[in-house]
C-alpha positions as CSV (number, residue, x, y, z in Angstrom):
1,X,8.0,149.8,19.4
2,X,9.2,153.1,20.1
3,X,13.2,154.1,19.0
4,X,13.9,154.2,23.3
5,X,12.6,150.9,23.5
6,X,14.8,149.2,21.2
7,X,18.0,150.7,22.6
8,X,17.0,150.4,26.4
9,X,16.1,147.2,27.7
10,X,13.9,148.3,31.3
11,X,15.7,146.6,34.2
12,X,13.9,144.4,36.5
13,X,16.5,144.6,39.4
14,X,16.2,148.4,38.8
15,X,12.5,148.5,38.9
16,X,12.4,150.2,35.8
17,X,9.4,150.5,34.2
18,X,9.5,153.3,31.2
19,X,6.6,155.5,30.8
20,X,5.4,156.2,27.4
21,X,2.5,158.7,27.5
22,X,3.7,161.9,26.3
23,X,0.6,163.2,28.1
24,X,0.9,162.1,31.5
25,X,5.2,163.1,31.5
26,X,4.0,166.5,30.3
27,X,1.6,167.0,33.4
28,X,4.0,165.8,35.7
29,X,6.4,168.3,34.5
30,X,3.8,171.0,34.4
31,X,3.1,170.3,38.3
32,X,6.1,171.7,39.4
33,X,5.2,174.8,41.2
34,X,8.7,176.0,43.1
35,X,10.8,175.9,40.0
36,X,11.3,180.0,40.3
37,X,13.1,179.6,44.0
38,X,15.4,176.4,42.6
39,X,18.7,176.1,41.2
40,X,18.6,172.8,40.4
41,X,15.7,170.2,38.9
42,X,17.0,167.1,40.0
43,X,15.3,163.9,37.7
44,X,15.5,160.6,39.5
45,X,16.3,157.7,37.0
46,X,15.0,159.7,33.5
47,X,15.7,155.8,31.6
48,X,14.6,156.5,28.3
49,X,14.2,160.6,28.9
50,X,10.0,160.2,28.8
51,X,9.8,163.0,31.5
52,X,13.3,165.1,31.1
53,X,11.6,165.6,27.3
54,X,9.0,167.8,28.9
55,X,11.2,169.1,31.8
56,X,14.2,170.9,29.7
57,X,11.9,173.1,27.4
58,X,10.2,174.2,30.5
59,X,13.4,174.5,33.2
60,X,15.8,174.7,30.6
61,X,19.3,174.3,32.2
62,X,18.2,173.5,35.8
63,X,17.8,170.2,34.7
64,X,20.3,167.3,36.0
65,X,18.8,164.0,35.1
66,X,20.5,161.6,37.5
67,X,20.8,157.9,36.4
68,X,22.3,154.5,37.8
69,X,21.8,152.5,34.6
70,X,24.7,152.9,32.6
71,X,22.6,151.9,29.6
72,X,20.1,154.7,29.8
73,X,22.7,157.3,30.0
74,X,24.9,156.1,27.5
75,X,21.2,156.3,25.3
76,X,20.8,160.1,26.6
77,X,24.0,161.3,25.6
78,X,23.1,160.1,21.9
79,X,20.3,162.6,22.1
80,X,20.4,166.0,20.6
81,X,17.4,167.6,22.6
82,X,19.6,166.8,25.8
83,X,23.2,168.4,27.1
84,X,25.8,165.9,28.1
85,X,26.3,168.3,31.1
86,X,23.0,167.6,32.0
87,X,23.4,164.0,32.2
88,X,24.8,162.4,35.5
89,X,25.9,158.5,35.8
90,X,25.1,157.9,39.9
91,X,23.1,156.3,42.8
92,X,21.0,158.9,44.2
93,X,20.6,156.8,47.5
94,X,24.7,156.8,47.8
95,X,25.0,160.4,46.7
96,X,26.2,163.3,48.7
97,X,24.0,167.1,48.0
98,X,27.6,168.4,47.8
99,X,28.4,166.2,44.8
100,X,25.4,168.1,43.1
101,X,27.2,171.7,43.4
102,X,24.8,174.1,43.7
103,X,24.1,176.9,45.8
104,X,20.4,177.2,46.4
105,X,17.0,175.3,46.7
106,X,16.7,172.2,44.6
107,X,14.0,170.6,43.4
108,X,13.8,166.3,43.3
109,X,11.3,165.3,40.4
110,X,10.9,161.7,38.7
111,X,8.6,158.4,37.1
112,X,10.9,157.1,40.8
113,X,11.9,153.3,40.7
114,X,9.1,151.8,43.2
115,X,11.5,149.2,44.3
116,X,13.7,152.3,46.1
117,X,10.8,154.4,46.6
118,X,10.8,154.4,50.2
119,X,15.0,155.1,50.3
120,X,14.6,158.0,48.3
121,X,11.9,159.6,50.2
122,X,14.1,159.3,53.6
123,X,16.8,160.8,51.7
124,X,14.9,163.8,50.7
125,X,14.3,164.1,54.6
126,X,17.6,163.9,55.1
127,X,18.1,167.0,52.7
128,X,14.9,168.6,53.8
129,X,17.4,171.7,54.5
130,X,18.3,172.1,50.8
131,X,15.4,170.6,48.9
132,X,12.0,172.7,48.8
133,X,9.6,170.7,46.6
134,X,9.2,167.0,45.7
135,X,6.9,166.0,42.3
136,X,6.8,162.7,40.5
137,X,5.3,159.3,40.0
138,X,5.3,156.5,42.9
139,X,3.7,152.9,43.1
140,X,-0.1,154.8,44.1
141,X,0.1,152.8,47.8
142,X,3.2,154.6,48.6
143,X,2.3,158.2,47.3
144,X,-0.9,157.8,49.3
145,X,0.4,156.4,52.8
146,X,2.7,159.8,52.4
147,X,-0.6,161.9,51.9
148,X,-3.0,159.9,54.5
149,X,-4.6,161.5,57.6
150,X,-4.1,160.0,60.7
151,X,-6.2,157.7,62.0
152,X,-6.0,156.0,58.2
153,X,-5.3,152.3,58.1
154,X,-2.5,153.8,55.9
155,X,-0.8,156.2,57.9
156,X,2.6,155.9,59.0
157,X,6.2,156.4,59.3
158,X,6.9,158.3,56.0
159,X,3.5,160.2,56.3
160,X,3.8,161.7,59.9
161,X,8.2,162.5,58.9
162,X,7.1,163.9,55.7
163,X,3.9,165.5,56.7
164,X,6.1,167.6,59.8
165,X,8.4,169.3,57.2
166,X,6.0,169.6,53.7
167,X,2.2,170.0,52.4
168,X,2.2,166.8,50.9
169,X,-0.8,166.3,47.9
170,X,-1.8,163.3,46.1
171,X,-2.3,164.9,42.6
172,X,-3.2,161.7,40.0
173,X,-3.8,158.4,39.2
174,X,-1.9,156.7,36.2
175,X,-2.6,153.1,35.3
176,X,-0.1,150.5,34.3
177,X,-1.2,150.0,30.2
178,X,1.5,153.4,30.2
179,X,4.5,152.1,31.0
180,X,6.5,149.4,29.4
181,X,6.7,146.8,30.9
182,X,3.2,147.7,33.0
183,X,3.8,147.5,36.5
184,X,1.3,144.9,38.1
185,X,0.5,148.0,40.3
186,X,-1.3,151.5,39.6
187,X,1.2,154.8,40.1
188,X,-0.1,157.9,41.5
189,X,1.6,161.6,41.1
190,X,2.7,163.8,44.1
191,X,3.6,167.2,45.4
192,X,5.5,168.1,48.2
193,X,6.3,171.4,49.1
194,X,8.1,172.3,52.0
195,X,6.8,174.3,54.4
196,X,8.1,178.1,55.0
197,X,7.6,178.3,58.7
198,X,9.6,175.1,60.0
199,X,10.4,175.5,63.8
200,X,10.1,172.1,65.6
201,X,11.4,171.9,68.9
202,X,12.8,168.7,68.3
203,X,15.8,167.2,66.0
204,X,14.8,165.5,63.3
205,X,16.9,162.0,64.3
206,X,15.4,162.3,67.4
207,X,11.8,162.5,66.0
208,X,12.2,160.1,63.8
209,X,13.5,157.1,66.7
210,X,9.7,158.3,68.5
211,X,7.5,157.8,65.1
212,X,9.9,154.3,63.8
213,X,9.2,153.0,67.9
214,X,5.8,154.2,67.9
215,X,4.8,152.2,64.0
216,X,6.6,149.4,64.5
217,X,4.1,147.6,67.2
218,X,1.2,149.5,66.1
219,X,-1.4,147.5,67.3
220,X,-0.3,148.0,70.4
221,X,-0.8,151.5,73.0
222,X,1.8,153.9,72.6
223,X,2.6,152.9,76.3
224,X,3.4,149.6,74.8
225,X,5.2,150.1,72.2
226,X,7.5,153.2,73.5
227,X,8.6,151.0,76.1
228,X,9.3,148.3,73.9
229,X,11.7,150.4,71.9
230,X,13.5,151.4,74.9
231,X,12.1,155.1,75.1
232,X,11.8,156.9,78.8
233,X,7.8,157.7,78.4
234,X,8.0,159.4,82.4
235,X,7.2,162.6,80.9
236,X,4.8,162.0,78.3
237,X,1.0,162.6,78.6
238,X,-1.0,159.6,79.9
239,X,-3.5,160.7,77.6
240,X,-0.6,159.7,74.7
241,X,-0.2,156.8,76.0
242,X,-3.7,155.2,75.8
243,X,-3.4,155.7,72.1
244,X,-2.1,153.9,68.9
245,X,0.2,155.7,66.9
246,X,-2.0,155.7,63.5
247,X,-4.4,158.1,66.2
248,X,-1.4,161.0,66.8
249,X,-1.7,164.1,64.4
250,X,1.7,164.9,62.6
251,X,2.4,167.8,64.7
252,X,1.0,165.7,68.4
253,X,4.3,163.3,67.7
254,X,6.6,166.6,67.8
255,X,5.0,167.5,71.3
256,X,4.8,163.3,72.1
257,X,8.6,163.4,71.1
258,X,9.8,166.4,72.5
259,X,8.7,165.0,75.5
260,X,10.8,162.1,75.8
261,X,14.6,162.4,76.7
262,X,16.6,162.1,74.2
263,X,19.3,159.1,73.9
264,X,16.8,157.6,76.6
């Protein structure tokens, strides 16, 4: 057993699971591609420091690993290859981009806890203003219902919010044998980049009531279940409405909720 593994014991209540494939944390942190507009590389729960191994001699100081286990950055600061100033004790999910100070783009990278993996990618919408690029490791269902086309059984929520504001790409597969302990799942590696020409005519908040009301009934018509979660659908195309929400391109719910009042 490996020096990390003897110190760190992976957290079940954390989802931890710590990759040990020097391989596979090496092309995650080789498929980076915005690194030259960031400030900052953000790493989301680096445990043991599998991945921030390959991301300092590549970003050097732009790295912040960012942890909530006490125990995995109390074993970090023992490391030599790692500055304590690059080491940060918080919950991403409670943390405010101001607590980060920087000025300038930042990029979000990590082997992500799958049991917050959802939370963390509605955060980076929430800081889609400061954050241009998104790459790491998910549970694979998750990285691929944010990179499905509509009219997949898997599209959804997260892939019609995401898909609005980055070109999202399912990169890799990685099975569980990597990791310790192995997750009864398979992980898959993405990129998000977000995109340079962002003009929606509609607020983000707003959009995202439209898409949540539009998912949460869909087997119904959009008719249906608009009206069941209290939206004014006067306005709206009839031809929208004879559909079900997995059949609405990305950019067909901006114009679907631009069309409905908001605070209706």
């Amino acid at each position: 057993m490996s020096k990390s593994h003897q110190k760190v014991k992976p957290k079940k209540h954390l989802g931890q699971h710590f990759l040990n494939e020097e391989g596979i944390a090496e092309r995650i942190a080789r498929s980076i591609a915005s690194e030259s507009q960031a400030k900052m590389i953000l790493e989301i729960g680096p445990g043991t420091g599998a991945l921030t191994k390959h991301l300092i001699p590549i970003f050097g100081t732009k790295v912040l690993a960012l942890d909530i286990d006490a125990e995995s950055i109390r074993f970090l600061e023992q490391e030599e290859w790692v500055g304590n100033e690059q080491i940060l004790e918080a919950d991403f999910l409670n943390l405010d981009f101001r607590d980060l100070n920087i000025e300038g783009p930042l990029i979000i990278t990590g082997n992500f806890p799958y049991n917050i993996s959802s939370q963390i990618l509605f955060q980076l919408l929430d800081w889609r203003v400061h954050c241009i690029e998104l790459t790491g490791m998910f549970q694979k269902e998750v990285a691929e219902r944010v990179c499905a086309p509509h009219g997949s059984k898997t599209y959804g929520i997260l892939s019609v919010l995401i898909q609005n504001y980055f070109d999202a790409e399912y990169l890799f597969t990685v099975p569980p044998h990597v990791f310790t302990p192995p997750p009864k799942v398979q992980s898959g590696v993405m990129r998000l980049l977000r995109k340079t020409d962002i003009n929606l005519p509609v607020e983000y908040g707003h959009l995202k009531r439209v898409v949540k009301a539009a998912f949460n009934q869909r087997r119904k018509t959009l008719r249906n279940a608009l009206k069941s979660g209290g939206l004014n659908i006067d306005d709206v195309d009839s031809h929208f409405l004879t559909l079900r929400a997995e059949q609405l391109s990305p950019s067909q719910f901006v114009s679907l909720a631009s069309s409905i009042p908001q605070g209706s």
